[in-house]
C-alpha positions in Angstrom: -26.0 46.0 -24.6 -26.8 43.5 -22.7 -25.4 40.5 -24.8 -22.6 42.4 -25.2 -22.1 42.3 -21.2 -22.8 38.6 -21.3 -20.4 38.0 -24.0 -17.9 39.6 -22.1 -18.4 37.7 -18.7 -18.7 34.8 -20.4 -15.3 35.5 -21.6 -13.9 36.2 -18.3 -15.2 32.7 -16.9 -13.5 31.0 -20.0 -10.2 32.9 -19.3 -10.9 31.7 -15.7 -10.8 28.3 -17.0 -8.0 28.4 -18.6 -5.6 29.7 -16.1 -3.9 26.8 -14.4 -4.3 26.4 -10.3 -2.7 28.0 -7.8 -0.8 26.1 -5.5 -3.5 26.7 -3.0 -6.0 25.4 -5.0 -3.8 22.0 -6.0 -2.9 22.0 -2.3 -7.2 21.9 -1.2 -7.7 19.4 -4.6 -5.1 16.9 -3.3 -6.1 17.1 0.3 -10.1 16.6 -1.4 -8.6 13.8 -2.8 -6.6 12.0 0.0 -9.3 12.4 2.5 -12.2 10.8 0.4 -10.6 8.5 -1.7 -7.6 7.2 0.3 -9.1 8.2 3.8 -6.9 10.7 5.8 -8.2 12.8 8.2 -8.5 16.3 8.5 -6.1 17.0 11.3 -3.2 14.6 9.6 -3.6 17.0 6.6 -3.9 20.3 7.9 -0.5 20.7 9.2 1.6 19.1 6.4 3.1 21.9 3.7 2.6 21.5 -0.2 5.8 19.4 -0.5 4.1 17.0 2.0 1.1 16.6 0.6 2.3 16.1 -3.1 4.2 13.3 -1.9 1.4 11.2 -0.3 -0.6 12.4 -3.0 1.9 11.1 -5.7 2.8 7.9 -3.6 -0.9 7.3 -3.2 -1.6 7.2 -7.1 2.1 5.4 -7.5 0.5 2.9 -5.8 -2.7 2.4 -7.6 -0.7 2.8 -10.8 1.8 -0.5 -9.9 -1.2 -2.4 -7.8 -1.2 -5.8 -9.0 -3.7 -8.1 -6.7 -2.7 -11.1 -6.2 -6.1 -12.8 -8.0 -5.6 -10.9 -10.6 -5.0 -13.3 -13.0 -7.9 -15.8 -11.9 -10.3 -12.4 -12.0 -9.1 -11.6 -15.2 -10.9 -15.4 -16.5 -13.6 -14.1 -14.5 -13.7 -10.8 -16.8 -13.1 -13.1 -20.3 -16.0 -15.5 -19.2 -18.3 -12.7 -18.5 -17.5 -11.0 -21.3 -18.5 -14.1 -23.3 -22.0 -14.8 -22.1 -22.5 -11.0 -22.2 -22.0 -11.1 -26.5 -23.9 -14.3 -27.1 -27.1 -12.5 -24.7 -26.4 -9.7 -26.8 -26.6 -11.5 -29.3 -30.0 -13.5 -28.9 -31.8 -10.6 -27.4 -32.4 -6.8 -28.0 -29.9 -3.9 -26.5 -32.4 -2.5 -24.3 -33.0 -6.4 -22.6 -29.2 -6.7 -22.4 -28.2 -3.2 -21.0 -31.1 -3.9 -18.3 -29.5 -7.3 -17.3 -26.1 -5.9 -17.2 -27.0 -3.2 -15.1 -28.8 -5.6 -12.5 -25.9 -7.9 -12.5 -23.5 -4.8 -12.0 -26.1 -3.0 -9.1 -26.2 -7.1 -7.3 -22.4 -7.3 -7.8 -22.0 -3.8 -5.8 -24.3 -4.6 -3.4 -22.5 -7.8 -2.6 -19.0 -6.1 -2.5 -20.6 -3.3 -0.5 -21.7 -5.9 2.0 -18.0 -8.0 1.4 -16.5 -4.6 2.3 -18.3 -3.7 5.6 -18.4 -6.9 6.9 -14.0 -7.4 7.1 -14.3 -3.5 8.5 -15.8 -4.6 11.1 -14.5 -8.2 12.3 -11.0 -7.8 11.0 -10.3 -4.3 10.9 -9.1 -1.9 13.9 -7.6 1.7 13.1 -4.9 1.9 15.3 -2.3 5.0 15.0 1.2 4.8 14.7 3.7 6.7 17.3 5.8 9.1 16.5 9.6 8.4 17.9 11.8 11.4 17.9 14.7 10.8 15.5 18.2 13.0 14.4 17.3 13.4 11.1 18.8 15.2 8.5 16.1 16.1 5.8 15.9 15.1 2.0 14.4 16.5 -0.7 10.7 15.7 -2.2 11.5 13.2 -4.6 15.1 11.6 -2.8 17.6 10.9 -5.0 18.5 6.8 -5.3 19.6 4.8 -2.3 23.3 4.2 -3.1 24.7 2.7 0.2 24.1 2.2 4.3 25.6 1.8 7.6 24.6 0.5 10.6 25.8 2.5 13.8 26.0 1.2 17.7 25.2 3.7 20.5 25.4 2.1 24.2 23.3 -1.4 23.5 21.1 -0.1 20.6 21.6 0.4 17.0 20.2 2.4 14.1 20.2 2.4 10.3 22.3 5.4 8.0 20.7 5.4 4.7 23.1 7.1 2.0 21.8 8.8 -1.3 23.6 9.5 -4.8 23.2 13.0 -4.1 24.9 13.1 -1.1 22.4 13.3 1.5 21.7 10.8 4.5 19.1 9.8 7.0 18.9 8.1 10.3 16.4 5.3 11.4 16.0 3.5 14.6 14.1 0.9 13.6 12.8 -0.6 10.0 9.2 0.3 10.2 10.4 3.7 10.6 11.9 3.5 6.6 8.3 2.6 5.4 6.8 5.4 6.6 8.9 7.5 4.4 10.3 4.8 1.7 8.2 4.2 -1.4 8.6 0.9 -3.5 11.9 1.7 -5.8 13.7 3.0 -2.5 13.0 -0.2 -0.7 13.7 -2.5 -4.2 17.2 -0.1 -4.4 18.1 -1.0 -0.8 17.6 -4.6 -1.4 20.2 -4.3 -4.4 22.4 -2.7 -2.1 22.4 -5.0 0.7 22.6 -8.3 -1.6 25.5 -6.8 -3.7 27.4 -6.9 -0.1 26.2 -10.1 1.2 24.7 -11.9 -1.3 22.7 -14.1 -0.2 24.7 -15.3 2.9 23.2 -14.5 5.9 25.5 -11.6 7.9 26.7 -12.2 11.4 26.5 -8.7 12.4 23.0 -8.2 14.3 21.6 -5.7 13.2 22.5 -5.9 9.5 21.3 -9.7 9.7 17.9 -8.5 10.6 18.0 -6.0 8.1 19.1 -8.5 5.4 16.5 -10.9 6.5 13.5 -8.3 6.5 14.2 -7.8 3.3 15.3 -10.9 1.4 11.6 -12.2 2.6 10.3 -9.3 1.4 11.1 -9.8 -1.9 13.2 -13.1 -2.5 10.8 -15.4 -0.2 11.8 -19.5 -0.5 9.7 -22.1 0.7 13.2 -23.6 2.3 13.4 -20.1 4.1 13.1 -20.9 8.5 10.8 -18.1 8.8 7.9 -20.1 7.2 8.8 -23.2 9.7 9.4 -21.4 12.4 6.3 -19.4 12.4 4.4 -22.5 12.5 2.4 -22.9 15.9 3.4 -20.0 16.6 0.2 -17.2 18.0 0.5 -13.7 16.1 0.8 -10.6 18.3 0.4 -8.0 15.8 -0.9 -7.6 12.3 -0.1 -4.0 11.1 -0.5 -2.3 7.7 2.2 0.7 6.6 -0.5 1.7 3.7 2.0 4.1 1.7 4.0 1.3 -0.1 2.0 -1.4 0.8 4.0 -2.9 3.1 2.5 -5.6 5.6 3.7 -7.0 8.9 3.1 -10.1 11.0 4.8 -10.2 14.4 4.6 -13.2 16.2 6.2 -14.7 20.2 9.9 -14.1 19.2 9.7 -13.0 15.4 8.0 -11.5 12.1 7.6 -10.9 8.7 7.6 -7.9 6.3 5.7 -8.8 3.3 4.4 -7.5 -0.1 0.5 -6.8 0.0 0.7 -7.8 -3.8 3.1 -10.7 -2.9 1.8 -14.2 -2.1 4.1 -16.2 0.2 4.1 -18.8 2.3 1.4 -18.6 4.9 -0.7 -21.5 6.1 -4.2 -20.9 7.0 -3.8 -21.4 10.8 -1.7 -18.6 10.7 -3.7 -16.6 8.3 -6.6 -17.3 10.0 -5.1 -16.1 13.5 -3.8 -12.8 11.8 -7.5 -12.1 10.7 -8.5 -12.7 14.4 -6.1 -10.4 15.7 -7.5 -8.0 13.1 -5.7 -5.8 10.7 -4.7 -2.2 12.3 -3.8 0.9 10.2 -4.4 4.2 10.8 -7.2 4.6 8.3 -9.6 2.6 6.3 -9.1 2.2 3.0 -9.2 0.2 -0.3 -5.7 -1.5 0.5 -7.1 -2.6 3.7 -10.2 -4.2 1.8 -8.1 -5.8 -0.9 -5.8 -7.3 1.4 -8.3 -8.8 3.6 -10.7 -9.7 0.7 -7.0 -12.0 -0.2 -6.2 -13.1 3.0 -9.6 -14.9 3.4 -9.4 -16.3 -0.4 -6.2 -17.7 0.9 -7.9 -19.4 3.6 -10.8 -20.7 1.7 -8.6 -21.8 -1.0 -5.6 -22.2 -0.3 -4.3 -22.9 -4.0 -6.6 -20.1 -6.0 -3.9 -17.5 -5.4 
């Protein structure tokens, strides 16, 4: 009798197993998810609906998916070498001896990045939040269809940005750090296609759609002839701020700035690279973009042509 009961239960938990989540339960594994691995707070969760939280969720891993680092390529050699001495000590000594070394080297390596990591937290790190500005909006769907077209509108002395969708739908935005908080990569590479198929690559003399044009063609089209990169020069930044979601950087400086790829090398001299460290990153929350990019800004610095 009783391994008939514990047969049965033990059935019960399988068929527990095997029923997929609620959406509750993918809700509370997401928000598990995007407060310890990504580092959102409680009270910028709690608040958001399912739809809200799938998004940053599913931007979030987009994101790690497409993350390219800039030293990627020199870490990669790195990996080969290492790889390399690890056979031939393989090789010439027993798998016990070898496992032991590799899992010293690994713990040192940790301990070092550990260390690496806490250090830029605290001298070039500072977790400031963003304001909300109230905006007419009219709202889009979870996953927005394609960027097809935009406008720019006037009202008194200010201006503001329509963005227009193959499905119909638009959306209004006062400024452009405004579209990073809810664009992800393929919107912002779709409005670039839009705006260069109407001006090419001839600068517009309408204000508003010059900036916009120029915010973006540095963003992903950046020349060495470009002014921003002279111009910039001597110049003292003001603000260093990360928009985490799409990773999206942005240097402002006396009368100008720069929205730039964290993935992206441009054209940055270490005076000014230097100066945006001392200013100190600010985001709303830690993270391992924030390391990453400051772990490449100060390779930058140190050697200039490694990256």
């Amino acid at each position: 009798m009783d391994k008939s009961k514990k047969h049965f239960a033990r059935l019960r938990v399988e068929d527990q197993r095997r029923k997929p989540p609620t959406k509750a339960q993918k809700r509370n594994q997401m928000c598990t998810y995007l407060r310890n691995m990504v580092g959102f707070t409680h009270n910028q969760l709690k608040n958001k609906s399912f739809d809200e939280v799938q998004k940053a969720f599913d931007n979030t891993m987009s994101w790690i998916d497409s993350f390219v680092p800039m030293d990627y390529k020199v870490v990669n050699e790195s990996e080969v070498r290492a790889e390399g001495n690890e056979k031939i000590a393989q090789e010439s000594s027993s798998k016990g001896a070898g496992d032991d070394l590799q899992q010293e080297s690994s713990k040192k390596q940790k301990m070092e990045d550990d260390k690496e990591r806490e250090e830029l937290k605290q001298q070039c790190f500072e977790i400031v939040p963003e304001e909300e500005i109230a905006i007419d909006v009219i709202p889009l769907a979870t996953k927005p269809a394609p960027i097809v077209n935009f406008q720019i509108h006037r009202k008194g002395r200010n201006g503001y940005y329509e963005i227009m969708r193959a499905d119909g739908s638009a959306k209004t935005y006062l400024l452009f750090s405004q579209l990073l908080k809810e664009f992800d990569k393929e919107d912002l590479e779709n409005l670039w296609k839009v705006v260069k198929a109407k001006h090419g690559y001839t600068m517009p003399e309408e204000a508003y759609e010059r900036v916009l044009w120029g915010d973006l063609k540095v963003m992903f089209e950046p020349q060495i002839e470009d002014a921003v990169w002279r111009n910039i020069q001597g110049h003292s930044v003001k603000l260093w701020k990360l928009y985490d979601s799409y990773g999206v950087h942005f240097v402002r400086f006396n009368n100008m700035h720069v929205y730039m790829l964290v993935e992206k090398k441009y054209y940055l001299r270490p005076p000014t690279l230097t100066d945006m460290l001392n200013k100190k990153l600010h985001a709303d929350y830690w993270n391992e973009m924030c390391y990453r990019l400051l772990k490449l800004v100060t390779k930058q610095i140190k050697n200039p042509g490694s990256v």
